[in-house]
DSSP file (Angstrom, degrees, kcal/mol; ACC not computed):
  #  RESIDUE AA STRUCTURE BP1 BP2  ACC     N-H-->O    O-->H-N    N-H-->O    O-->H-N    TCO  KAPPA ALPHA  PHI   PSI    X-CA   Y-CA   Z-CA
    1    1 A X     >        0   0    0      0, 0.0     4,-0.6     0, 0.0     3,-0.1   0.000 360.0 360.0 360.0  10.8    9.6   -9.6   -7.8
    2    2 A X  H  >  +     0   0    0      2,-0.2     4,-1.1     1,-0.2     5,-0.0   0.715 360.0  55.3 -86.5 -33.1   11.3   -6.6   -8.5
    3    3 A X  H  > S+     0   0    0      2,-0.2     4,-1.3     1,-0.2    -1,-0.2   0.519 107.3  58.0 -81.5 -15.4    9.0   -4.2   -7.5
    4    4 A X  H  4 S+     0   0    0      2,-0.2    -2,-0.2     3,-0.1    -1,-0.2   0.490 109.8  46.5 -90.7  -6.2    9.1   -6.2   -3.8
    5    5 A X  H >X S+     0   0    0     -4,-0.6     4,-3.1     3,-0.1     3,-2.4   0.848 108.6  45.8 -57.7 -55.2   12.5   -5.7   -3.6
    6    6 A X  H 3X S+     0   0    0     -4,-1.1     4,-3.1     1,-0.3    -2,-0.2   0.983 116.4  52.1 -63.6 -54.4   12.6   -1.9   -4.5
    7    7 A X  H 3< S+     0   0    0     -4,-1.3    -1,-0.3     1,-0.2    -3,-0.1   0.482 111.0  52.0 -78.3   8.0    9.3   -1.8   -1.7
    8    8 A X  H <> S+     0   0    0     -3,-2.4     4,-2.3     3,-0.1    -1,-0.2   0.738 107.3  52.5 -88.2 -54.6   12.1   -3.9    0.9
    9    9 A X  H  X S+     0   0    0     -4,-3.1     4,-0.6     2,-0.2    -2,-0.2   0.781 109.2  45.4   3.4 -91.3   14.5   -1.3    0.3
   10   10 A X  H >X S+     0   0    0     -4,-3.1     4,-1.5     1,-0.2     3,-1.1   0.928 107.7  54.9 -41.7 -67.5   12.3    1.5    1.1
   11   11 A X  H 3>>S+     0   0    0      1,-0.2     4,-3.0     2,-0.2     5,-0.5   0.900 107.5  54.9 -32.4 -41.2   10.9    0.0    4.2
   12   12 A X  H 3X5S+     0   0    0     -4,-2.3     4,-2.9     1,-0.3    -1,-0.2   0.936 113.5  43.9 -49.0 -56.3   14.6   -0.3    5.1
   13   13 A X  H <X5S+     0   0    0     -3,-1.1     4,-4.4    -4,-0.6    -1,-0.3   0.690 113.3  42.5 -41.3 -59.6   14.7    3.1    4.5
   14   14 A X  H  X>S+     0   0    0     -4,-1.5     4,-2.2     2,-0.2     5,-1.1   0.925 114.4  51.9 -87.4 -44.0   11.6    4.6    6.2
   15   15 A X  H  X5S+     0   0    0     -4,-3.0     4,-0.8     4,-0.2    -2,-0.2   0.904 114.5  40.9 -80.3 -35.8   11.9    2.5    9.3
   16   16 A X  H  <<S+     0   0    0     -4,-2.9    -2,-0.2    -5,-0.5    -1,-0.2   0.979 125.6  34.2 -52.9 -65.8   15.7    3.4   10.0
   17   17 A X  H  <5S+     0   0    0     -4,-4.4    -2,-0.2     1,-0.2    -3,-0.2   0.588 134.5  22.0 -93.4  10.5   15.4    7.2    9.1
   18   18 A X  H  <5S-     0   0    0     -4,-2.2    -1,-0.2    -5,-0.2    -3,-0.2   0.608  87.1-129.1-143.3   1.4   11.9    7.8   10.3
   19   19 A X     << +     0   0    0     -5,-1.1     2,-0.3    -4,-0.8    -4,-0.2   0.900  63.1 128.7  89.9  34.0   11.0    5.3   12.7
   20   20 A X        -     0   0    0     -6,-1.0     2,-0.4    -9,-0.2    -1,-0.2  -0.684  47.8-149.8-115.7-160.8    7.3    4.3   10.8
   21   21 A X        -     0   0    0     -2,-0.3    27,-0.3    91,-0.0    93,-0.2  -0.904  29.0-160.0-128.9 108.8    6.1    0.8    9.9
   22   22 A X  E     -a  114   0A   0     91,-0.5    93,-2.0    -2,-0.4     2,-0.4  -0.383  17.1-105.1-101.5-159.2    4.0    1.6    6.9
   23   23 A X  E     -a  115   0A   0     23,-0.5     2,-0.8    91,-0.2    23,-0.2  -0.812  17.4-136.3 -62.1  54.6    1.4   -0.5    5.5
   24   24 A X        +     0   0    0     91,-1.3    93,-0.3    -2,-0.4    21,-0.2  -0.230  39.8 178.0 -79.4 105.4    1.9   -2.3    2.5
   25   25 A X  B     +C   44   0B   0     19,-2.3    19,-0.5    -2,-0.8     3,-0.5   0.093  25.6  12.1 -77.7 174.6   -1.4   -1.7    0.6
   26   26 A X  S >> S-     0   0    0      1,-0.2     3,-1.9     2,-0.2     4,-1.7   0.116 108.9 -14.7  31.6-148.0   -3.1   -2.7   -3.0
   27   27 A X  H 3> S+     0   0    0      1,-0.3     4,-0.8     2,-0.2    -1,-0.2   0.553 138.0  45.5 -81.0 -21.7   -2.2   -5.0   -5.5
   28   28 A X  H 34 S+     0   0    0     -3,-0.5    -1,-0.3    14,-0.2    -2,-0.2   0.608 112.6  55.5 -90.8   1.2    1.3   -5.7   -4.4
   29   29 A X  H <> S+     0   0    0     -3,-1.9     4,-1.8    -4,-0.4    -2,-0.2   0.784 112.4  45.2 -68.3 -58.5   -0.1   -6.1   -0.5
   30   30 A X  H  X S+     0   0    0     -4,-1.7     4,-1.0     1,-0.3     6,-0.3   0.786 101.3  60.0 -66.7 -30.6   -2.5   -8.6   -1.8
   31   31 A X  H  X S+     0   0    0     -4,-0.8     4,-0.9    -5,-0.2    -1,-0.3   0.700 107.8  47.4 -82.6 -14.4   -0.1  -10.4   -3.7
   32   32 A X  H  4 S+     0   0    0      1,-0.1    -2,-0.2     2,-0.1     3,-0.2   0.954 119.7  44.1 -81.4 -45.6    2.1  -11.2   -0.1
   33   33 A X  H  < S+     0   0    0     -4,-1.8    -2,-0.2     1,-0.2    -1,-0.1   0.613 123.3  30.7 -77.4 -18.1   -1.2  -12.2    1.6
   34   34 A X  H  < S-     0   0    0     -4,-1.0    -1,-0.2     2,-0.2    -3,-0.1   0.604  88.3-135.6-126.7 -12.5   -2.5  -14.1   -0.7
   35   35 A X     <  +     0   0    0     -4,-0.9     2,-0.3     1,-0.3    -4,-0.1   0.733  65.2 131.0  78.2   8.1    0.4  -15.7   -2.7
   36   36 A X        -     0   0    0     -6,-0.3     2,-0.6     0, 0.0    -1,-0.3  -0.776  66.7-120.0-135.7 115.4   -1.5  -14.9   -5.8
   37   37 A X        +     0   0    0     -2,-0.3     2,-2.0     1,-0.2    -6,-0.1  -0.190  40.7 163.3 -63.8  41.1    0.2  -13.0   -8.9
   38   38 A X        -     0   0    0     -2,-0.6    -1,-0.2   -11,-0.2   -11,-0.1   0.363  44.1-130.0 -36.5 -20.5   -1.8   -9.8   -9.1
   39   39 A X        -     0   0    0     -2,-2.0    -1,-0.2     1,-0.1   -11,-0.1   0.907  27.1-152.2   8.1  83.1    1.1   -7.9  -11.5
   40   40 A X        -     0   0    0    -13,-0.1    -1,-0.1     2,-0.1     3,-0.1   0.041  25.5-164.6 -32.6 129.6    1.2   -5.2   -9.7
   41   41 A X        +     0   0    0      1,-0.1     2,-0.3    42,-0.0    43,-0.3   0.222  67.3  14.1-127.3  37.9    2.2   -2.0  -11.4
   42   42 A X  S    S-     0   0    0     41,-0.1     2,-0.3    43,-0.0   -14,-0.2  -0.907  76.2 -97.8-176.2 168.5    3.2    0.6   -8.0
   43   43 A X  E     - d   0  85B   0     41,-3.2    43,-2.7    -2,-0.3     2,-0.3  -0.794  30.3-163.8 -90.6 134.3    3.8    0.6   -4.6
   44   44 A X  E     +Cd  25  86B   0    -19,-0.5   -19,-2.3    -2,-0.3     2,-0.2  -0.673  16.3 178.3-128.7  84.3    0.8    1.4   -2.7
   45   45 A X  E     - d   0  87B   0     41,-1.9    43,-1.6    -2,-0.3     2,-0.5  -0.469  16.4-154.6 -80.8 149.4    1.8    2.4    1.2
   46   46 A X  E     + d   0  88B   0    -23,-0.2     2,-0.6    -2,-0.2   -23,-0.5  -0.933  26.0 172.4-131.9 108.6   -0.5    3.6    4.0
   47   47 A X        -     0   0    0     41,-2.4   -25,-0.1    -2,-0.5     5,-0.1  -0.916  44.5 -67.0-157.9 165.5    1.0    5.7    6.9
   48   48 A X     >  -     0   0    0     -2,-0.6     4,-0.7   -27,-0.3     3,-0.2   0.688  44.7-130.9 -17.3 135.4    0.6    7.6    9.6
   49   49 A X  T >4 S+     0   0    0      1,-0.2     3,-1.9     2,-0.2     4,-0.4   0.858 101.2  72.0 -72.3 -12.1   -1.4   10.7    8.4
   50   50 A X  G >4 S+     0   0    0      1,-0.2     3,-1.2     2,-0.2     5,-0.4   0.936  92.0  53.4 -17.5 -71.3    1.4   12.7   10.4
   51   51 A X  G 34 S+     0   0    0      1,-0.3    -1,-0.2     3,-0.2     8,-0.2   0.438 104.1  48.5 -64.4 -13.8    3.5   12.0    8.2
   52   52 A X  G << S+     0   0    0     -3,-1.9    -1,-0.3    -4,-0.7    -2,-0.2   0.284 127.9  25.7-111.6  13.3    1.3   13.4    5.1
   53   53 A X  S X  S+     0   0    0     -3,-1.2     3,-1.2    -4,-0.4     4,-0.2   0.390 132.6  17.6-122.1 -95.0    0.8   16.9    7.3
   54   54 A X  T 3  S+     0   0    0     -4,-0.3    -3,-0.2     1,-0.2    -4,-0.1   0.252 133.9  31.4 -95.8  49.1    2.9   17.7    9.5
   55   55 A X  T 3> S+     0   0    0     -5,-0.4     4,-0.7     2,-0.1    -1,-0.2  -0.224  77.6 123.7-172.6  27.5    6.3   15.6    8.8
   56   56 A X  H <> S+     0   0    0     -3,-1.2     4,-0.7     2,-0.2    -2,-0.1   0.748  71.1  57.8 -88.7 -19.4    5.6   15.6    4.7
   57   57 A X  H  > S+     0   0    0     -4,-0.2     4,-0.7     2,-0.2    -1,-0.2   0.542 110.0  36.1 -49.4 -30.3    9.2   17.4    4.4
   58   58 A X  H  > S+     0   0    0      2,-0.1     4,-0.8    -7,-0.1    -2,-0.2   0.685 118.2  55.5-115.3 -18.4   11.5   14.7    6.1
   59   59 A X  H  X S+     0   0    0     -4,-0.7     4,-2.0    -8,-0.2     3,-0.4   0.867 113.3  45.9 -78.4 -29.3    8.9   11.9    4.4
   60   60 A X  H  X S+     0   0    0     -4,-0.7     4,-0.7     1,-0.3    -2,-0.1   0.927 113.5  45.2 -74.7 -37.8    9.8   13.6    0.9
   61   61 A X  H  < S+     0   0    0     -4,-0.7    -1,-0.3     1,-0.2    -2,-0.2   0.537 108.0  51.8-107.5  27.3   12.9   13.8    1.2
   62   62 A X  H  < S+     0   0    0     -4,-0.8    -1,-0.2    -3,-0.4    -2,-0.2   0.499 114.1  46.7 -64.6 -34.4   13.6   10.6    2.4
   63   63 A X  H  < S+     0   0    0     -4,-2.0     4,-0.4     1,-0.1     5,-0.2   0.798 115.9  48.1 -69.3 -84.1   11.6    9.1   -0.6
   64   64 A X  S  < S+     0   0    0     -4,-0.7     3,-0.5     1,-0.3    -3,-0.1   0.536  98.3  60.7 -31.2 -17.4   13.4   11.4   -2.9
   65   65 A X  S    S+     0   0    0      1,-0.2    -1,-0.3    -5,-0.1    -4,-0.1  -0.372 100.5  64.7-107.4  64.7   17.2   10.9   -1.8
   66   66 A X  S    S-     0   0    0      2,-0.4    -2,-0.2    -3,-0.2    -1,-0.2   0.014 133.1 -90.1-135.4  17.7   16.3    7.2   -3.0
   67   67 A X  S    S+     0   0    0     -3,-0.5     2,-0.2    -4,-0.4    14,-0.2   0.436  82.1 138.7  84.1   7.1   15.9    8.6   -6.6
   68   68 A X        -     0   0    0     -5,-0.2    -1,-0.4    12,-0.1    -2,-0.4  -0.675  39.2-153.0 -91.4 153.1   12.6    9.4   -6.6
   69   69 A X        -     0   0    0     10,-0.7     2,-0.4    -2,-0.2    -4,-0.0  -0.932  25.2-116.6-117.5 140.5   10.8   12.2   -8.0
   70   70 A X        +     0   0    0     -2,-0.2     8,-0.2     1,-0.2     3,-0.2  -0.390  35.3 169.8 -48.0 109.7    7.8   13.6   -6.9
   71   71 A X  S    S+     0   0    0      6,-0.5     2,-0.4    -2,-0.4    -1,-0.2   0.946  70.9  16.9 -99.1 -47.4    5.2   13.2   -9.8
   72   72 A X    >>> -     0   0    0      5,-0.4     5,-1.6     6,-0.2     3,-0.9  -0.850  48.4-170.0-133.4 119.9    1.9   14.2   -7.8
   73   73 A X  T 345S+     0   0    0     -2,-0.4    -1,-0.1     1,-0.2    -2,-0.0   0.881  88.7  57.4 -77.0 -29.0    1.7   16.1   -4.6
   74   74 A X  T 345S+     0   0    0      1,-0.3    -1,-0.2     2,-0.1    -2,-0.0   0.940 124.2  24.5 -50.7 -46.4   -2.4   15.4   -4.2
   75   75 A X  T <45S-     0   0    0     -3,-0.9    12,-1.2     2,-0.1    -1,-0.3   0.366 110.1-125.1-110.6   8.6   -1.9   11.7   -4.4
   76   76 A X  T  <5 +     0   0    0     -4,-0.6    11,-1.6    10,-0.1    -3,-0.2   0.883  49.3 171.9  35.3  61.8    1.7   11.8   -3.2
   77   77 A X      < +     0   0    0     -5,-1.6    -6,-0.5     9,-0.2    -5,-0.4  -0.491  14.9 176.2 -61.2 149.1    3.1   10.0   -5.9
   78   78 A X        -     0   0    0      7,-0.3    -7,-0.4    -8,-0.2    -6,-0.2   0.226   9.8-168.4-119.3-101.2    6.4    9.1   -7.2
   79   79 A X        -     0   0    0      4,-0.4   -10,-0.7    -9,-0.1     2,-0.5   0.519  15.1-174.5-179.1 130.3    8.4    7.6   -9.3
   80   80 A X  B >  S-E   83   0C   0      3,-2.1     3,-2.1   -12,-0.2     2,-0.2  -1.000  75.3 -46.5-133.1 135.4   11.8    6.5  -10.3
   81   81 A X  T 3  S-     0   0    0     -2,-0.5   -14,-0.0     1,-0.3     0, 0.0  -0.392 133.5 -10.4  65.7-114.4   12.5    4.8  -14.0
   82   82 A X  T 3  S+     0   0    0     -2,-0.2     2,-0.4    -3,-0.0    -1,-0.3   0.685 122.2  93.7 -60.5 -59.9    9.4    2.2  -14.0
   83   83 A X  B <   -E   80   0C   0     -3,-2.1    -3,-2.1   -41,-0.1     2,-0.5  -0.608  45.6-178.8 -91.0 118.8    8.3    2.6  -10.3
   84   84 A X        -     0   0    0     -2,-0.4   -41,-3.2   -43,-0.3     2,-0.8  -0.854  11.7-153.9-123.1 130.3    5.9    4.7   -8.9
   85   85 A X  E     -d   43   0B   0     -2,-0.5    -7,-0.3   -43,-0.2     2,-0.2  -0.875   7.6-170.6-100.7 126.7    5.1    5.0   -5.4
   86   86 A X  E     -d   44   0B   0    -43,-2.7   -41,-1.9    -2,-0.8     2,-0.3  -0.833   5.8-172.1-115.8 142.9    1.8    6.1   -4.1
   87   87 A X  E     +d   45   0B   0    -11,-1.6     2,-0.2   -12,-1.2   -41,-0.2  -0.933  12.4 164.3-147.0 162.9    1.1    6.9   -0.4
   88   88 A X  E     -d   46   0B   0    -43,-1.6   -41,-2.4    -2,-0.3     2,-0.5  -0.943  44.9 -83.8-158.7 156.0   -2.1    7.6    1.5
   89   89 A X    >   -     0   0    0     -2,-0.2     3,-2.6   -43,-0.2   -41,-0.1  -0.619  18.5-134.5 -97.1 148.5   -2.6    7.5    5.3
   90   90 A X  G >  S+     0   0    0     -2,-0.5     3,-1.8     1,-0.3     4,-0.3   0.711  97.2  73.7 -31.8 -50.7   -3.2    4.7    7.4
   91   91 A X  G 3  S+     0   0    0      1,-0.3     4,-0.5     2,-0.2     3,-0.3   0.527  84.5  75.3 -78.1 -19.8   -6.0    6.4    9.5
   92   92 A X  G <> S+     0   0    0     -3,-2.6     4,-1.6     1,-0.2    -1,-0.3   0.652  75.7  76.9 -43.6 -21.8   -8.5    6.0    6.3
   93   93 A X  H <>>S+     0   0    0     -3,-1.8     4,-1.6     1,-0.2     6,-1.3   0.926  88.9  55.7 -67.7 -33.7   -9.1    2.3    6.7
   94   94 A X  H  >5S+     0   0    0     -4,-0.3     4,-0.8    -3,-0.3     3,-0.4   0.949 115.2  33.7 -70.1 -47.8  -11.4    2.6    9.4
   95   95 A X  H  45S+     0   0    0     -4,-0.5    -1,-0.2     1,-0.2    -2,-0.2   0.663 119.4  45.9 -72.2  -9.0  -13.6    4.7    7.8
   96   96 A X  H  <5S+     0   0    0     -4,-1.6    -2,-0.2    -3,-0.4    -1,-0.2   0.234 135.3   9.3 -98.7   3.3  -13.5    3.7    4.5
   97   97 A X  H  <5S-     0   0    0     -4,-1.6    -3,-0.2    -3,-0.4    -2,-0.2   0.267  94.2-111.7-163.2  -8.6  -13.7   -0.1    5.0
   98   98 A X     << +     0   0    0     -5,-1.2     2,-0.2    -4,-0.8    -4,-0.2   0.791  65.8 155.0  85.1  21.8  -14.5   -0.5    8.8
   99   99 A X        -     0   0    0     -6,-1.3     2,-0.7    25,-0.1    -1,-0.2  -0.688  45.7-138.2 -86.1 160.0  -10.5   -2.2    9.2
  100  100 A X        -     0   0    0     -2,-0.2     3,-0.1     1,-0.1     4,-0.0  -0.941  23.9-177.1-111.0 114.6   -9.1   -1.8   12.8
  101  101 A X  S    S+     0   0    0     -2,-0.7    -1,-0.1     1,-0.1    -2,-0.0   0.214  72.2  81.6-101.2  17.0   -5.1   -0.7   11.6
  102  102 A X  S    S+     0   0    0      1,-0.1    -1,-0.1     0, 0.0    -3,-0.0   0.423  99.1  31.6 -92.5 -14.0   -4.4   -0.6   15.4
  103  103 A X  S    S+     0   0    0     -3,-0.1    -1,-0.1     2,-0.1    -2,-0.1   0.276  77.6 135.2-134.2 -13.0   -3.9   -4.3   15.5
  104  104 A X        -     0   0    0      1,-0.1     2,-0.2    -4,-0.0    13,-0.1  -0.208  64.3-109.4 -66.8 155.0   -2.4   -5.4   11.9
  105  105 A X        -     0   0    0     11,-0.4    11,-1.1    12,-0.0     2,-0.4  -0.436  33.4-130.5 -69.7 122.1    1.1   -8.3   12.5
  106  106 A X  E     -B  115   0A   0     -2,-0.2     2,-0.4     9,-0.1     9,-0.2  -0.936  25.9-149.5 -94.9 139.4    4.3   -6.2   11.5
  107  107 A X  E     -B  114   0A   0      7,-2.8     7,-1.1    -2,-0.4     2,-0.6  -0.936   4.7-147.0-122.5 145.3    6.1   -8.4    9.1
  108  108 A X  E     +B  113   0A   0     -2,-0.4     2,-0.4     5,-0.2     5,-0.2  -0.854  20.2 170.5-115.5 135.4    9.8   -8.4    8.8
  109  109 A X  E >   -B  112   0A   0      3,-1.6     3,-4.4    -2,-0.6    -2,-0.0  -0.974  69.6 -22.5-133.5 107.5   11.6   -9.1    5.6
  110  110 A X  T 3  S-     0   0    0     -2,-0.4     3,-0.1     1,-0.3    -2,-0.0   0.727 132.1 -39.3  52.2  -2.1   15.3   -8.5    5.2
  111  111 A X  T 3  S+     0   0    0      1,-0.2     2,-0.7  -100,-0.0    -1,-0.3   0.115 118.7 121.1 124.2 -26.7   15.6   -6.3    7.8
  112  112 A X  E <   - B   0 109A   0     -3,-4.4    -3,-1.6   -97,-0.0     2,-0.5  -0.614  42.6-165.2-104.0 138.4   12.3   -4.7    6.9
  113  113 A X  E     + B   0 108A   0     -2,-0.7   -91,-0.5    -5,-0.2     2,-0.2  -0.891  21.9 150.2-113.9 124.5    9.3   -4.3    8.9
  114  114 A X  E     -aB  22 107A   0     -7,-1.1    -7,-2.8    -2,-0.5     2,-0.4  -0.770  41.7-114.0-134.3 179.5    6.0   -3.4    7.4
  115  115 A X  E     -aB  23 106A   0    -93,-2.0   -91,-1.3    -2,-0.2     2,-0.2  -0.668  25.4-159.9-102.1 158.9    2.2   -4.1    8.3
  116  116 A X        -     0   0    0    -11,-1.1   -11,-0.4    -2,-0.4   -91,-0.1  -0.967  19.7-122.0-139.6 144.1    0.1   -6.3    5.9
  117  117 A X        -     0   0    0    -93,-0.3     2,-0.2    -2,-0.2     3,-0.0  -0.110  34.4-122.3 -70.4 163.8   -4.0   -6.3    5.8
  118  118 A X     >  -     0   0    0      1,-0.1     4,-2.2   -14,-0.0     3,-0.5  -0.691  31.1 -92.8-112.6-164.4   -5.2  -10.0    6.5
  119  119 A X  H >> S+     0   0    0      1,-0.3     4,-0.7     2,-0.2     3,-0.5   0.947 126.8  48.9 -66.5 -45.5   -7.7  -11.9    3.7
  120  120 A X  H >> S+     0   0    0      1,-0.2     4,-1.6     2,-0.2     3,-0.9   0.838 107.5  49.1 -41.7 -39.5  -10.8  -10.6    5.7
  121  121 A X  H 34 S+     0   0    0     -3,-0.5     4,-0.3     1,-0.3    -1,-0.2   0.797 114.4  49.0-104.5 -27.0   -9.8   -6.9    6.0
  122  122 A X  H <X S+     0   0    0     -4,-2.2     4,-1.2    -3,-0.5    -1,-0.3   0.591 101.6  61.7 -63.3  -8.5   -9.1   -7.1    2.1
  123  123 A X  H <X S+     0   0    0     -3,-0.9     4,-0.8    -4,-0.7    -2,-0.3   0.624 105.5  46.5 -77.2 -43.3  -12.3   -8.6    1.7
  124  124 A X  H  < S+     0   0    0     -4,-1.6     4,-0.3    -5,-0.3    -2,-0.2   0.768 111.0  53.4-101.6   2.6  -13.6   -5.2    3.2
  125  125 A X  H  > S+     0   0    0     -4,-0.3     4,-2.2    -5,-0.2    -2,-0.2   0.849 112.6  38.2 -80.3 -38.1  -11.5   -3.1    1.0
  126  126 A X  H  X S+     0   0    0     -4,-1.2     4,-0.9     2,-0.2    -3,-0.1   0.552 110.4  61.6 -90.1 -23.2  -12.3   -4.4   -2.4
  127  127 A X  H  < S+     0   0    0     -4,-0.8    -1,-0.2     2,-0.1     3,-0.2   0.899 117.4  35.4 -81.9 -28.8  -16.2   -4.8   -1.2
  128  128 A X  H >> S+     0   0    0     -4,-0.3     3,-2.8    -5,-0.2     4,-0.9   0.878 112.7  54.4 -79.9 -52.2  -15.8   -0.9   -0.8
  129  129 A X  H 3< S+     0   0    0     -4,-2.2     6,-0.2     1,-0.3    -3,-0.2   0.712  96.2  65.1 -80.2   1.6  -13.6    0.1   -3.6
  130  130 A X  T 3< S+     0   0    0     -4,-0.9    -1,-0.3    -3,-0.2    -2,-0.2   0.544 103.7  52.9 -71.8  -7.7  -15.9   -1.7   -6.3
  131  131 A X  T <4 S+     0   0    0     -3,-2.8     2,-1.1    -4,-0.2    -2,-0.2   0.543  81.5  97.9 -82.1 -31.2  -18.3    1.1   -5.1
  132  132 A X    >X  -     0   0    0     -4,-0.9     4,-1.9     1,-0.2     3,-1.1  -0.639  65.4-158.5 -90.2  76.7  -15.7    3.8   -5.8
  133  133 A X  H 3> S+     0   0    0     -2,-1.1     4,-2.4     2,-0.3    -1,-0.2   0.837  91.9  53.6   4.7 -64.9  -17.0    5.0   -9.6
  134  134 A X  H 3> S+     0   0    0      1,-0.3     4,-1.2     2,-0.2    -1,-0.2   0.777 113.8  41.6 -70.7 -29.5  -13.0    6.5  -10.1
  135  135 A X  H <> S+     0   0    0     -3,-1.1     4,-1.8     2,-0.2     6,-0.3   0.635 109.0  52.8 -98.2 -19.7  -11.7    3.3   -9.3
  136  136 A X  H  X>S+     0   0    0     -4,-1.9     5,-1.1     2,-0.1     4,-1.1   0.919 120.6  36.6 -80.8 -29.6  -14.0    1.1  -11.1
  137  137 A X  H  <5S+     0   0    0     -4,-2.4    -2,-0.2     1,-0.2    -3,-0.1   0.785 116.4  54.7 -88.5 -22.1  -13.2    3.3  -14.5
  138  138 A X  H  <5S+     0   0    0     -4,-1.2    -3,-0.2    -5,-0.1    -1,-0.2   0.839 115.0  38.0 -33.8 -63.6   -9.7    3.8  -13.6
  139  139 A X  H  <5S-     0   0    0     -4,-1.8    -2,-0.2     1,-0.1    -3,-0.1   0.785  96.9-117.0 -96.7  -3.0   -9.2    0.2  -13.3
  140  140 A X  T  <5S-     0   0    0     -4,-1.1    -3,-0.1    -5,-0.2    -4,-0.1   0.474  72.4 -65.4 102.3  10.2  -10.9   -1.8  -15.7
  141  141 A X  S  ><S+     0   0    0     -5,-1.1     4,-2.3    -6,-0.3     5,-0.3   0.695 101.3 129.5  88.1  20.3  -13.0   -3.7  -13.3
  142  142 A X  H  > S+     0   0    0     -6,-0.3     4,-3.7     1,-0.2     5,-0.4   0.995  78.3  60.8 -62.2 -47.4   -9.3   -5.5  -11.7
  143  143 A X  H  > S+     0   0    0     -8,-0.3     4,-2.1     1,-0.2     5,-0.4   0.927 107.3  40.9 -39.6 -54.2  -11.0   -4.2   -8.4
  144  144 A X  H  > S+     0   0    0      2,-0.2     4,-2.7     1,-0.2    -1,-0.2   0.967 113.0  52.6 -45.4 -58.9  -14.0   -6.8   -9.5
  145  145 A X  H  X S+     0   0    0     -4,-2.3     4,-2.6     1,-0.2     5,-0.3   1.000 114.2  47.2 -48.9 -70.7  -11.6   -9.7  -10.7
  146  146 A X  H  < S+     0   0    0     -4,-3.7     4,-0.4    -5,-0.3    -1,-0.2   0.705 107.6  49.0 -36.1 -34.3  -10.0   -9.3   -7.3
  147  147 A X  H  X S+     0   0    0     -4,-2.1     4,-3.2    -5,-0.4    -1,-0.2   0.832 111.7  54.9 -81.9 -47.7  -13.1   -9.2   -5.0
  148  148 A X  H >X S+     0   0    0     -4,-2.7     4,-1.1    -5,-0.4     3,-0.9   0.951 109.7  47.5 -42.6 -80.6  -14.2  -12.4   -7.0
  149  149 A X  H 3X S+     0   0    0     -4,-2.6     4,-0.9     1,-0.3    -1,-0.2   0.587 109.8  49.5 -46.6 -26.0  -10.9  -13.9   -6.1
  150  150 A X  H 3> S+     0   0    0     -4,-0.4     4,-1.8    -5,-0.3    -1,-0.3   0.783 106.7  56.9 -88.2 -42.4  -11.0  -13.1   -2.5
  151  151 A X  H <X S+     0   0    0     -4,-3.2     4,-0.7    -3,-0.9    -2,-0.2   0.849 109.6  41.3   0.1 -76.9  -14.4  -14.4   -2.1
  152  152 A X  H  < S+     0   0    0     -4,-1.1    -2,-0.2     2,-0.2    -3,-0.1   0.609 116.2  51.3 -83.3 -29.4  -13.6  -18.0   -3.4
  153  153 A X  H  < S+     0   0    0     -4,-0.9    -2,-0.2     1,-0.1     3,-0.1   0.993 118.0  45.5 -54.1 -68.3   -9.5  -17.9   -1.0
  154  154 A X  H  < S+     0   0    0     -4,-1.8     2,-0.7     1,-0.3    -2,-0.2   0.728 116.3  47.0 -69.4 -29.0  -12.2  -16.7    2.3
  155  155 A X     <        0   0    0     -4,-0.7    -1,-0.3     1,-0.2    -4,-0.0  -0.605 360.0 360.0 -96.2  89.5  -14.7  -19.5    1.3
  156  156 A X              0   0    0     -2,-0.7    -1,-0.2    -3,-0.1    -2,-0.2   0.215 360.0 360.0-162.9 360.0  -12.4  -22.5    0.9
């Protein structure tokens, strides 16, 4: 749970000093939705693509006076000790998985408000990103394990 703390934190963070709601995406996304231990090893956020163009200067240094360092500027990575955050914009789900992000529940946590996918709309992420070559050799097949597992939640 430690890494859902650090990722309440942040939220705290990002929604006071820049006013977004992000997305909390990939394996620690799935693991709120689904109640399911995934052991997550990052933060995976999705927000406004603004924010990764023109407004990637007050989003850097907002991560970064929270002890992060910037590790890769392509994937907008970070990391402090253990934790690495990776951020990608919001405005891909639609085309890469046919989700409507115009509509996702904000959920509030501690004071923090983020979006979460629901089981369907991970259902049409994990049926895409087993397709993904770099992500299937990248992860070991988890993407596969996952899709399985989301499968057997949507029919039951």
């Amino acid at each position: 749970m430690h890494l859902y703390h650090e990722f309440i934190n942040m939220m705290k963070t990002l929604n006071k000093e820049l006013d977004i709601v992000p997305l909390l995406y990939g394996s620690l996304g799935l693991e709120r939705v689904t109640g399911i231990d995934f052991s997550p090893k990052d933060i995976d956020l999705l927000v406004p693509q603004v924010f990764l163009e023109e407004k990637w200067n007050d989003l850097k240094d907002v991560i970064e006076q929270q002890g992060y360092q910037m590790v890769d500027l392509r994937e907008h990575e970070f990391k402090k000790e253990t934790i690495k955050i990776g951020i990608a914009y919001i405005e891909d789900l639609k085309p890469f998985a046919d989700v409507d992000y115009h509509n996702l529940e904000v959920f509030e946590d501690s004071g923090a408000r983020y979006y979460l996918l629901t089981l369907p709309d991970y259902l049409k992420v994990y049926n895409k990103s087993v397709l993904d070559g770099y992500r299937r050799t990248k992860n070991n097949n988890k993407d596969q394990s996952k899709l399985r597992m989301l499968n057997r939640l949507m029919n039951d």
